[in-house]
C-alpha positions in Angstrom: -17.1 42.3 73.1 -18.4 44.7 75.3 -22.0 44.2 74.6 -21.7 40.3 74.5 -20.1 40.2 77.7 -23.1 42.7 78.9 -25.8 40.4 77.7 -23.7 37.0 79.4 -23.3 39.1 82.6 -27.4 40.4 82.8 -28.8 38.1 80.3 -31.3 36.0 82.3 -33.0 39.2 83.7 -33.0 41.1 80.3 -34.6 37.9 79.0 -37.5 38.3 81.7 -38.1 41.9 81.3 -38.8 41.3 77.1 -40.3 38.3 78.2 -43.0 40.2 80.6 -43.5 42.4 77.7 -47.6 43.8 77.9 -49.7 45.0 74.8 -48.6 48.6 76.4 -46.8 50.3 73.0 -45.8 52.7 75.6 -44.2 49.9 77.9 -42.9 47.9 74.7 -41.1 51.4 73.8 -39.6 51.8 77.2 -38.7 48.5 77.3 -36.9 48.1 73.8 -35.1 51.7 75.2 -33.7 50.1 78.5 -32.6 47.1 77.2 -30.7 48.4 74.2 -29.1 51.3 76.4 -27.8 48.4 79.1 -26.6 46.1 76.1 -25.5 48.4 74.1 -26.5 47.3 70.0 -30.0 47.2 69.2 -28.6 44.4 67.0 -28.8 42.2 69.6 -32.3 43.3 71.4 -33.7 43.0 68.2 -32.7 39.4 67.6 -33.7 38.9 70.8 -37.1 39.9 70.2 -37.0 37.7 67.0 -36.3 34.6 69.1 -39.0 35.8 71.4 -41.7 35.9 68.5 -40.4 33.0 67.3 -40.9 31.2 70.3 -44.9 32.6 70.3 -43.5 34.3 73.9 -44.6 37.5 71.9 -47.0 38.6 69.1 -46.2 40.9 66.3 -47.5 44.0 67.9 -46.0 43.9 71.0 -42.5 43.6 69.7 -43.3 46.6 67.1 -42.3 49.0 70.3 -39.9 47.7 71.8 -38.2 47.1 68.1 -38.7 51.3 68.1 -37.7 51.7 71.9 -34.6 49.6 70.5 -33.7 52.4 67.8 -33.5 54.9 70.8 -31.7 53.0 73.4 -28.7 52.4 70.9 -28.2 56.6 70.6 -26.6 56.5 74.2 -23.5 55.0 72.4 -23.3 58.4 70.4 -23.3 60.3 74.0 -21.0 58.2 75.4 -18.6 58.8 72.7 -19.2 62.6 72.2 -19.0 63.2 76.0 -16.6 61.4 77.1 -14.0 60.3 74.1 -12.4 63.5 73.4 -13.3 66.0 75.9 -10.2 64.3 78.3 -7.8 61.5 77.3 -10.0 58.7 78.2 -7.3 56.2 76.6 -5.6 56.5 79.7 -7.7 55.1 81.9 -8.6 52.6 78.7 -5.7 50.4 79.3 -6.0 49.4 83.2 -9.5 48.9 82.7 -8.9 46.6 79.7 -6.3 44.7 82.1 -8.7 45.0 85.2 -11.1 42.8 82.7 -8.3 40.5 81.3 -7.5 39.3 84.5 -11.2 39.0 85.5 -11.7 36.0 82.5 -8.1 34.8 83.1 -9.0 34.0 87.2 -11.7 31.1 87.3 -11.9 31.6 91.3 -14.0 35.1 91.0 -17.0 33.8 88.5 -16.8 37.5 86.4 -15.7 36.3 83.1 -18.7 38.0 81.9 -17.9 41.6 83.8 -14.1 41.2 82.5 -15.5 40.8 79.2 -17.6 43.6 79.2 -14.7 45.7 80.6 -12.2 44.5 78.1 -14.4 45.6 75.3 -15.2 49.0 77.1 -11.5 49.6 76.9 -10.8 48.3 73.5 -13.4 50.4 72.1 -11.8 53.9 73.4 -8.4 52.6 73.0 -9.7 52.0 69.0 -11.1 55.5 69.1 -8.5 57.2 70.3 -6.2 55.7 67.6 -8.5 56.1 64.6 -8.4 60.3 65.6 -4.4 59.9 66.1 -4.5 58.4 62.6 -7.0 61.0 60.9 -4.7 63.7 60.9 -1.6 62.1 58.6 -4.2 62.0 56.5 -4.0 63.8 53.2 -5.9 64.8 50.2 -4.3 62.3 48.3 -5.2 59.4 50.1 -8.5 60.6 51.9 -9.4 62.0 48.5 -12.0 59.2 48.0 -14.1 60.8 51.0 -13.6 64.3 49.9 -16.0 63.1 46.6 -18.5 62.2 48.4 -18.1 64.7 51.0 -20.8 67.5 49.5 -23.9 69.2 50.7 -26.3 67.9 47.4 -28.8 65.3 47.0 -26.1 63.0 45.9 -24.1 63.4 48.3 -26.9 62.6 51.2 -28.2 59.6 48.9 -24.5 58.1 48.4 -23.4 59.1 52.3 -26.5 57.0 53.1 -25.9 53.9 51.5 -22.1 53.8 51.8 -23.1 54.1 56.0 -25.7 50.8 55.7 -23.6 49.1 53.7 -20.4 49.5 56.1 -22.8 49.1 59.4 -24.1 45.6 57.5 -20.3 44.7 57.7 -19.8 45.7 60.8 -22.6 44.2 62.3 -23.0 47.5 64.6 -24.8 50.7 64.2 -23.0 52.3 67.4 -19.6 51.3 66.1 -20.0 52.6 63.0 -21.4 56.1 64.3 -18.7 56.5 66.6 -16.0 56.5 63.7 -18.2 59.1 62.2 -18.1 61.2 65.2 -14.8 60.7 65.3 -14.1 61.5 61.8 -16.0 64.4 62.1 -14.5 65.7 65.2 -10.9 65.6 63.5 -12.4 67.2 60.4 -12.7 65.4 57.9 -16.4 65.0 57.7 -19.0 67.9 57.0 -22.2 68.1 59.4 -24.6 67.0 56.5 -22.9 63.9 55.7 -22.0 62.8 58.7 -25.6 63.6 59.3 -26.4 61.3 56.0 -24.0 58.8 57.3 -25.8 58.2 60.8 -29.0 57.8 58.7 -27.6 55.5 56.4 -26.8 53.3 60.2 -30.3 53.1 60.7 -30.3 50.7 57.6 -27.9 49.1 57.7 -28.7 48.1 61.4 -31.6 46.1 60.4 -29.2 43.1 59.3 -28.7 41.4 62.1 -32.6 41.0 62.6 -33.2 39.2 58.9 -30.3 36.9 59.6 -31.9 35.8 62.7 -35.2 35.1 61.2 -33.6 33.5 58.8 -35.5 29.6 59.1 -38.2 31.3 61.6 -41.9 30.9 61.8 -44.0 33.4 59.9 -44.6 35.6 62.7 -40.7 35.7 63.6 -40.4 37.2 60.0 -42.5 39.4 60.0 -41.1 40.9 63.8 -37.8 41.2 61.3 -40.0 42.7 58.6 -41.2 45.2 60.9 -37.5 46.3 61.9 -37.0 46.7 58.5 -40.1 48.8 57.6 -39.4 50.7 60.5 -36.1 52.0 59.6 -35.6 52.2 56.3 -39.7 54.5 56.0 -37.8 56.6 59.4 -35.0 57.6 57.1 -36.5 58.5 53.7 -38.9 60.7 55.9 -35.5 62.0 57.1 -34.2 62.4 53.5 -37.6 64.7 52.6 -37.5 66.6 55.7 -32.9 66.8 55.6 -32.7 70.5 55.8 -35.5 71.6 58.1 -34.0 68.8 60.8 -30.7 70.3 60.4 -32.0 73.2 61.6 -33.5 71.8 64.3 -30.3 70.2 65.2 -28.5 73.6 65.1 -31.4 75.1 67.4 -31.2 72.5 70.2 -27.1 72.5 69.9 -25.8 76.2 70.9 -23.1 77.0 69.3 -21.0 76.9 65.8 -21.4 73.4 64.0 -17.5 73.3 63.5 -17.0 73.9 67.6 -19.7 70.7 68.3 -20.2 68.9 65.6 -19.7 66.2 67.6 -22.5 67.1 69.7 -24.5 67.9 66.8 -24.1 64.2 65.6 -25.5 62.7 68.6 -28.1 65.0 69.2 -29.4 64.4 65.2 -29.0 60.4 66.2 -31.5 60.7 69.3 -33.7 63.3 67.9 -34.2 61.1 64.8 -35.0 57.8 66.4 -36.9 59.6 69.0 -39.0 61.7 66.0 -39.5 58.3 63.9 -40.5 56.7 66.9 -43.4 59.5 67.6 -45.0 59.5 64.4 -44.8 55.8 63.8 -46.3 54.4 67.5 -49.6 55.3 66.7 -50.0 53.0 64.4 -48.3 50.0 66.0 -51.3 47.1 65.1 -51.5 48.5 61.6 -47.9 48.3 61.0 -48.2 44.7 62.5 -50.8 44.2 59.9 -49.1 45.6 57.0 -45.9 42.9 58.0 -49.1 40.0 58.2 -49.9 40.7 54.4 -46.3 41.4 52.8 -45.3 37.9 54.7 -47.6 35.1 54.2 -47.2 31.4 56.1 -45.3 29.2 53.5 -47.1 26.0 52.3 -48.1 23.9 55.5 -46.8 26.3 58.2 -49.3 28.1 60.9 -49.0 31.0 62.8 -48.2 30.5 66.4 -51.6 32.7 67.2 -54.9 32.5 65.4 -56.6 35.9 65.3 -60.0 36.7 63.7 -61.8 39.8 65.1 -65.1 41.8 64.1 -64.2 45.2 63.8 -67.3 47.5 62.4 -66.2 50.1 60.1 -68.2 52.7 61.5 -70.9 52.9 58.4 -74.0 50.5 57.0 -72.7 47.0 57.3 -72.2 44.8 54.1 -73.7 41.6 56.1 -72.3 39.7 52.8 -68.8 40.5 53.1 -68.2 39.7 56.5 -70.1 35.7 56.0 -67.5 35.7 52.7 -64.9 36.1 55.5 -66.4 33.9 57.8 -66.4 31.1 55.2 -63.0 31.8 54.1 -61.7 31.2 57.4 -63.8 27.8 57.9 -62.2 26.8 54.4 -59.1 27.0 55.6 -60.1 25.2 59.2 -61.1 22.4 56.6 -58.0 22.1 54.9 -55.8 22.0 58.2 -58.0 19.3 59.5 -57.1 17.1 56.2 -53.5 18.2 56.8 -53.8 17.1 60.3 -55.4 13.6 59.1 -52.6 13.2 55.9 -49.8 13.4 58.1 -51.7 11.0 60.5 -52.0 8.3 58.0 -48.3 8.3 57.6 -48.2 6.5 61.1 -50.9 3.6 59.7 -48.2 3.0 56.6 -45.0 3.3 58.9 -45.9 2.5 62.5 -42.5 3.8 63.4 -40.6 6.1 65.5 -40.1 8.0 62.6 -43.9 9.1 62.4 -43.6 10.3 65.9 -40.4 12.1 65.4 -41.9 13.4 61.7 -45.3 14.4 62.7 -46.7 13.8 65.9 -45.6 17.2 67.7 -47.0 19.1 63.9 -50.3 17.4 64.7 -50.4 18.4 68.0 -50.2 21.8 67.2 -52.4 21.6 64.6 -55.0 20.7 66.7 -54.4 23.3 69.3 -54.4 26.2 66.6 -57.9 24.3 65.0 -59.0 25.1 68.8 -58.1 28.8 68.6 -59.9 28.7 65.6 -63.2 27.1 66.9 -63.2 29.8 69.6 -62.8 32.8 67.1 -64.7 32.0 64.4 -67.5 31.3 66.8 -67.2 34.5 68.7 -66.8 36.4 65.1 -70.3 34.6 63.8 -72.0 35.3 67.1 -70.9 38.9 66.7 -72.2 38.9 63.3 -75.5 37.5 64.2 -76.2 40.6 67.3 -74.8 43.4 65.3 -75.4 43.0 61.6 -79.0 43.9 60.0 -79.1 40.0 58.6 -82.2 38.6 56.2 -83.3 35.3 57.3 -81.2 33.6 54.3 -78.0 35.2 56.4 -79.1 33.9 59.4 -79.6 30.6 58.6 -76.3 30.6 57.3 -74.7 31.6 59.8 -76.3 29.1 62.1 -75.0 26.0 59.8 -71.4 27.6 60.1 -71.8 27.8 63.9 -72.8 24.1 63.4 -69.8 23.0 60.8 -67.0 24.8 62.8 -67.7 22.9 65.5 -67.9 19.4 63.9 -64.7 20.7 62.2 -62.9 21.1 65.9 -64.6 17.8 67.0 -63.0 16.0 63.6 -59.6 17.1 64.7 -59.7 16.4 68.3 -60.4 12.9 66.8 -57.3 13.3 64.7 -55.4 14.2 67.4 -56.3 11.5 69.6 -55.8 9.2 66.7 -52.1 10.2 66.4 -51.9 10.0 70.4 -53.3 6.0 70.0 -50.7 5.2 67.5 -47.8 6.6 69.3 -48.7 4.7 72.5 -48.7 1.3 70.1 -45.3 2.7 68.8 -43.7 3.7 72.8 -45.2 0.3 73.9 -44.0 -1.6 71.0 -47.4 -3.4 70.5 -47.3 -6.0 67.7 -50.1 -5.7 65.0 -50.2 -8.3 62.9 -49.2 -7.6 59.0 -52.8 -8.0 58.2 -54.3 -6.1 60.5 -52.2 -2.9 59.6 -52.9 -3.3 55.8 -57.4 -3.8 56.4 -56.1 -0.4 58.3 -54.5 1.6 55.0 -57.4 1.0 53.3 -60.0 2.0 55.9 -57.9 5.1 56.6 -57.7 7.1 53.3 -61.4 6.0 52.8 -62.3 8.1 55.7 -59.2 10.9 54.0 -61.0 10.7 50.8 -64.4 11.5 52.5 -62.6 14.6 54.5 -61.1 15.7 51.5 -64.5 15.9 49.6 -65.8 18.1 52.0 -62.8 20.5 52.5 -63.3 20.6 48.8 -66.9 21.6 48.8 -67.0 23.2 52.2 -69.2 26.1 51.3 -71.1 25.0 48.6 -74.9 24.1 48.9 -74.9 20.5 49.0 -77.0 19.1 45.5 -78.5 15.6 45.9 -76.0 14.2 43.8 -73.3 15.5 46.8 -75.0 14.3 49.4 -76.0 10.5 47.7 -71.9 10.7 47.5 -71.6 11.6 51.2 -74.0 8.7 52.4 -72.4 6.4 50.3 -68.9 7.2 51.7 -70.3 7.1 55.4 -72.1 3.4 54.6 -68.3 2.2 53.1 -67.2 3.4 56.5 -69.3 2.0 58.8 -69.3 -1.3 56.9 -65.5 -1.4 57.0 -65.6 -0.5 60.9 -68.3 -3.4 61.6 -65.7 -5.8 59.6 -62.6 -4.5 61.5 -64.0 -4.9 64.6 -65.8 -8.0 64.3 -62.2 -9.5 62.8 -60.8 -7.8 66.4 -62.8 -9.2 68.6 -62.8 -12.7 67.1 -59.0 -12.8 67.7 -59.4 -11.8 71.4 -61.6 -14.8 71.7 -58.5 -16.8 70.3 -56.6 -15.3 73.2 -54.5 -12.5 71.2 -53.0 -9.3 73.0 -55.6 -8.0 74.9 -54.2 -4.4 75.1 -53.0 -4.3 71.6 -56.4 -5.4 70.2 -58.3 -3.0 72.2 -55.7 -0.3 71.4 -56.5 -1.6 67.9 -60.3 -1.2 68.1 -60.0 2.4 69.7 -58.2 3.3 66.5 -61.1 1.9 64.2 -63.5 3.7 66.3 -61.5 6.7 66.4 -61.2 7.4 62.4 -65.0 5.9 62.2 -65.6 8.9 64.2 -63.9 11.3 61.4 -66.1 10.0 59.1 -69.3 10.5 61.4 -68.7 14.4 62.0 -67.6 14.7 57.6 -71.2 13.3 57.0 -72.7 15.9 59.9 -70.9 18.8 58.1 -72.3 17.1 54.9 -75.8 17.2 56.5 -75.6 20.9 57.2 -74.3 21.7 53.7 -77.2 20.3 52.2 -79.9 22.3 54.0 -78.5 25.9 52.9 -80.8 28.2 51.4 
């Protein structure tokens, strides 16, 4: 309660500061740090960050730190709790600041709902504590005896205190909460140091549950932001399990004093010293744990990226001139293939000329055709790179120059797509009548140009024999000798006084997927004169 009437209360401006988020790992860690500490769960900054990803408002990388800074920021719970919920009877003050809070959501007139909220759960949360130490104490053997099993100093103690903590936190939903019954469990006694140290590990875990619920449905990269979270934690704490008794002695160094006298304090510090440590060793490699999350988590069938990334990165010895063209033409496959997606799902609109195709497809298309332009951009920049800093034979370089040539006709075939799709939407918003014959010369026209696209995505980096290319020319003379016959029909009915606008709308869409064909036959063309 407290941290959802926290994020209502501040939420627009915490929204903005993960939404300015920079490529600065540093930033992103400071970031991820303030935001959990003012909401209180890392939970929630972490699903935020989710949505944020999921939204393409930020890339993998940058929410890596702030997913790490989020880790940190939710120890101040801990310190909260350990310096403040038993060293005086803050229960007492619990109560009128719960009521203070009830009667800020019960009157309208003062617009703090959101405040009262928070305050209600900042007193229900000490009120809770201070109950759950007056209840320790009854306690027994007898019925606390299923702790005192568990409650050892071995390796299977630790492993068991572990997983019983991220299992519980799952429930709970809430790292904090689930650390500040341990404190207080511990503070009444009936919790050694090492597994209530085991125990706060175990929290890390658990705490990555909220983050795969939310990217439950997401975009790829949204997943892999929850992958990371996941990676993240669960690597920090078996380096924690390796290294358990040298960072309890750490913990007793920076905490003076008998564990038994501030165990409490020994707890917190362990919590912050933990995150802080995992976050140390792990920042350094922020883009490779990025890229680690890219190959576990693959785009499922049909689905993009919100960002297309190609770089050339030199590894620092000879260059293998072969593998990075075997790269380049891997990339240009699969520009082929999402131009013949872009063009299936357009001639779903020339069978159902319906609002359904613009509901269905149109906005897919659309971004389709913006990530085919990211892709022109990169590849192009990639095979220019190639050209100036690789020791290529002439073979090589003449390749290279026909891919320059095909990515573009690629990007130029779905621009045409695109604006296609953006013809047959305007018929559909202005509910332009095509008469049932027209639409049905259309069908067959349409997947005559498909079936040419799809014979070059299928031979897109092969050397074009004659017997391709004779196929090629005669699936560009079916198309132009369709087109000539479509339009001719087109303009003939104009002459008969038909719908101006819907016949030249008409005509622009003949022109349009002639057009597909024309840049298929020029990527046909450069096929055929590879060495």
């Amino acid at each position: 309660m407290m941290s959802d009437g926290i994020q209502k209360s501040a939420g627009n401006s915490l929204h903005k500061t993960l939404g300015l988020m920079t490529s600065n790992r540093i930033f992103a860690v400071l970031t991820g740090v303030f935001v959990t500490m003012i909401i209180q769960s890392s939970g929630a900054t972490t699903v935020m960050v989710v949505s944020f990803v999921n939204a393409g408002l930020m890339t993998v990388t940058q929410s890596v730190g702030v997913i790490f800074g989020a880790n940190i920021g939710t120890t101040i719970t801990a310190w909260i709790v350990t310096l403040f919920g038993f060293s005086f009877k803050i229960s007492t003050i619990a109560v009128p600041i719960f009521g203070i809070g009830f009667f800020l959501t019960f009157v309208k007139r003062f617009h703090k709902e959101n405040v009262g909220e928070a305050l209600m759960g900042f007193g229900l949360l000490f009120l809770g504590l201070d109950l759950l130490s007056s209840a320790i104490p009854t306690l027994d053997a007898e019925n606390a005896g299923f702790l005192t099993i568990f409650n050892g100093t071995g390796f299977l103690s630790l492993i068991l205190g572990i997983l019983i903590a991220a299992f519980i936190t799952m429930l709970l939903h809430s790292s904090s909460a689930f650390t500040a019954i341990v404190i207080t469990m511990a503070y009444n006694g009936l919790l050694t140091w090492e597994f209530s140290a085991a125990l706060v590990l175990g929290t890390n875990i658990g705490s990555t549950v909220d983050a795969v619920i939310a990217s439950i449905g997401t975009k790829v990269n949204a997943r892999r932001a929850a992958l990371v979270h996941v990676l993240f934690n669960v690597s920090g704490t078996i380096l924690a399990i390796i290294l358990f008794k040298p960072l309890l002695t750490v913990i007793d160094w920076l905490v003076p004093g008998p564990v038994n006298e501030s165990i409490t304090t020994h707890i917190a510090m362990l919590h912050t010293v933990f995150n802080i440590s995992a976050t140390l060793i792990f920042l350094p490699f922020t883009k490779q744990i990025a890229s680690l999350a890219e190959r576990i988590i693959s785009p499922k069938e049909n689905e993009l990226p919100d960002q297309y990334h190609l770089e050339f990165i030199a590894s620092g010895v000879r260059e293998n001139s072969e593998a990075y063209i075997l790269r380049a033409e891997k990339e240009i496959a699969d520009m082929a293939h999402i131009a013949a997606r872009m063009f299936e799902r357009l001639s779903v609109g020339f069978e159902h000329r319906d609002e359904a195709f613009i509901e269905e497809n149109f906005e897919r298309i659309s971004k389709k055709e913006e990530y085919a332009d990211q892709m022109n951009e990169q590849i192009t920049n990639y095979l220019v790179a190639c050209s100036e800093r690789l020791t290529l034979n002439e073979q090589s370089k003449h390749s290279i120059n026909n891919m320059l040539l095909i990515v573009d006709e690629l990007e130029a075939l779905t621009d045409d797509c695109y604006k296609t799709a953006i013809l047959l939407k305007r018929s559909i918003d202005k509910k332009m009548e095509f008469s049932k014959e027209d639409m049905q010369q259309l069908v067959p026209y349409s997947n005559l140009a498909h079936s040419f696209l799809i014979f070059i995505k299928e031979n897109i980096n092969k050397k074009f024999t004659e017997e391709l290319m004779a196929e090629a020319m005669r699936y560009e003379a079916q198309i132009d000798a369709t087109r000539h016959d479509l339009k001719k029909v087109a303009k003939k009915r104009l002459e008969e006084g038909a719908n101006v606008k819907a016949e030249l709308l008409y005509i622009d869409i003949v022109r349009t997927i002639e057009k597909i064909g024309d840049h298929s036959f020029s990527i046909a063309k450069a096929l055929s004169q590879q060495k």
